[in-house]
C-alpha positions in Angstrom: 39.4 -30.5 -7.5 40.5 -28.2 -4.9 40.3 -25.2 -7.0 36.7 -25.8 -8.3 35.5 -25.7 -4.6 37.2 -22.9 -3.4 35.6 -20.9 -7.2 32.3 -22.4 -6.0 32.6 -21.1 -2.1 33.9 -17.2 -3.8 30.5 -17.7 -6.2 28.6 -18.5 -3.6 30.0 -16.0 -0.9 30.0 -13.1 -4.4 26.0 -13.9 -4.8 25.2 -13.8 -0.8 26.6 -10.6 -0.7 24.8 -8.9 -3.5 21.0 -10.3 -2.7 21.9 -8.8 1.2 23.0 -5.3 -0.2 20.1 -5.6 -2.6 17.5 -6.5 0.0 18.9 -3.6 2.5 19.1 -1.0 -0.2 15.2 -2.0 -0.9 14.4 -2.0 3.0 16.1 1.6 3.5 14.2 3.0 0.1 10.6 2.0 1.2 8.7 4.1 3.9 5.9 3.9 6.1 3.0 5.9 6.7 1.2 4.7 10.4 -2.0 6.6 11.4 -5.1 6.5 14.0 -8.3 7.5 12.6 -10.5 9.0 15.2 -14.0 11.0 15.7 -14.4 14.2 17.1 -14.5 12.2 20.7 -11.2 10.9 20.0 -12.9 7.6 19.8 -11.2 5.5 17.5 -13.1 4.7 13.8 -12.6 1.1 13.6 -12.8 -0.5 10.3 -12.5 2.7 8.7 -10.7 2.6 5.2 -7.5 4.4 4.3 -6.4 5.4 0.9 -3.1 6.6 -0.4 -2.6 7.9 -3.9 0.3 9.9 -5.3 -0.3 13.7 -5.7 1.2 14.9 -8.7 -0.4 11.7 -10.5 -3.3 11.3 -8.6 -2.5 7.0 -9.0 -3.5 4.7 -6.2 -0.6 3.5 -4.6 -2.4 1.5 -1.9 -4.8 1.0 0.9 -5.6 -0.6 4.3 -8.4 -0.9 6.6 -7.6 0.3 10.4 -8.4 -2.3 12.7 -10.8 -1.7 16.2 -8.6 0.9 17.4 -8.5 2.9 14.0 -4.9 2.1 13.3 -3.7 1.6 10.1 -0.1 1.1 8.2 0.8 1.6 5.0 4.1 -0.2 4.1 6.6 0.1 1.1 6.4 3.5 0.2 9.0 5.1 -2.4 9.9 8.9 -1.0 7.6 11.2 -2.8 4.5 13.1 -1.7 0.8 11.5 -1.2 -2.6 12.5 -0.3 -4.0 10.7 1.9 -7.8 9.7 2.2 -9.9 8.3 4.9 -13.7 7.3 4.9 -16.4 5.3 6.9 -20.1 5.0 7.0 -21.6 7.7 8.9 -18.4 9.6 8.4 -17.6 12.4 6.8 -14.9 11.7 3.9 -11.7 13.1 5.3 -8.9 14.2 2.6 -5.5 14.9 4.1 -2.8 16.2 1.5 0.7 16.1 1.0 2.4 13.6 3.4 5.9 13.4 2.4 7.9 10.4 2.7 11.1 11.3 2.6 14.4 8.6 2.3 16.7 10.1 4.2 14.5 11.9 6.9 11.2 10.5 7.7 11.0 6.9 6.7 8.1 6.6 9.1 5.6 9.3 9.4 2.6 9.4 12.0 -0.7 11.1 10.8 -3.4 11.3 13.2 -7.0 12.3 11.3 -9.8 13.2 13.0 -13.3 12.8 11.1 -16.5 14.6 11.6 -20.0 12.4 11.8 -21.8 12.7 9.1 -25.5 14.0 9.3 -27.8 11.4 9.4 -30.0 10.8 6.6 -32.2 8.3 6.9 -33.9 5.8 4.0 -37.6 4.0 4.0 -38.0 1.1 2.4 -41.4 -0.5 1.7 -42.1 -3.6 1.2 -46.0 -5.1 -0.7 -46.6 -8.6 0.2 -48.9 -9.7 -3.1 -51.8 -11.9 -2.3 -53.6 -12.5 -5.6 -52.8 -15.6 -7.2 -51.8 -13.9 -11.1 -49.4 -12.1 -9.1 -47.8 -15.6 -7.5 -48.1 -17.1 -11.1 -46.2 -14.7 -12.7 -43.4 -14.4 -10.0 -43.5 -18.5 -10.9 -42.3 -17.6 -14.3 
């Protein structure tokens, strides 16, 4: 009976062991990318998207939106190289290419990116109110 327990504590203690060393070999393989999107005022975009996509694939790998002081974070990264892209309305798109994320040096990279305001074009719309009654007959239908 003895023996069973002690083969049961080993299992146990054998199976602990490998999920830590598993988890930290998957912690010190991912990388992060942390940025500030900004204007031209260094006034932060907030809301502003942020798109990663692999650059020899062109793939998406994944995205964020920065919050109200145009950070974002982009977590779990393998090492590799990625373009980066940014955009908001009333922004000029902002393309930012080849971040490397590299497993033994930078694990965390900062990119600041500034992006220009877009000129503003401007769009009408019109609106008819009908007042005939075939007109609010056939809206009826």
């Amino acid at each position: 009976m003895k023996t069973s327990k002690n083969f049961q504590f080993k299992r146990m203690l054998v199976l602990s062991g490998m999920a830590f060393f598993s988890l930290l070999s998957y912690v010190s393989a991912s990388g992060v990318i942390k940025g500030q999107v900004t204007d031209e005022n260094n006034q932060p975009v907030e809301y502003a998207t942020a798109v990663l996509k692999d650059s020899k694939t062109n793939q998406f790998v994944t995205g964020a939106v920065c919050n109200y002081k145009g950070e974002f974070v982009l977590e779990d990264l393998n090492p590799g190289e990625y373009d980066l892209t940014t955009n908001m309305i009333g922004y000029e798109k902002k393309n930012t290419q080849k971040i490397v994320v590299d497993k033994k040096q930078n694990r965390i990279v900062e990119k600041k990116v500034v992006m220009n305001e877009a000129p503003e074009k401007s769009i009408v719309v019109v609106g008819k109110k009908s007042t005939s009654d075939k007109d609010l007959q056939m809206a009826e239908l």
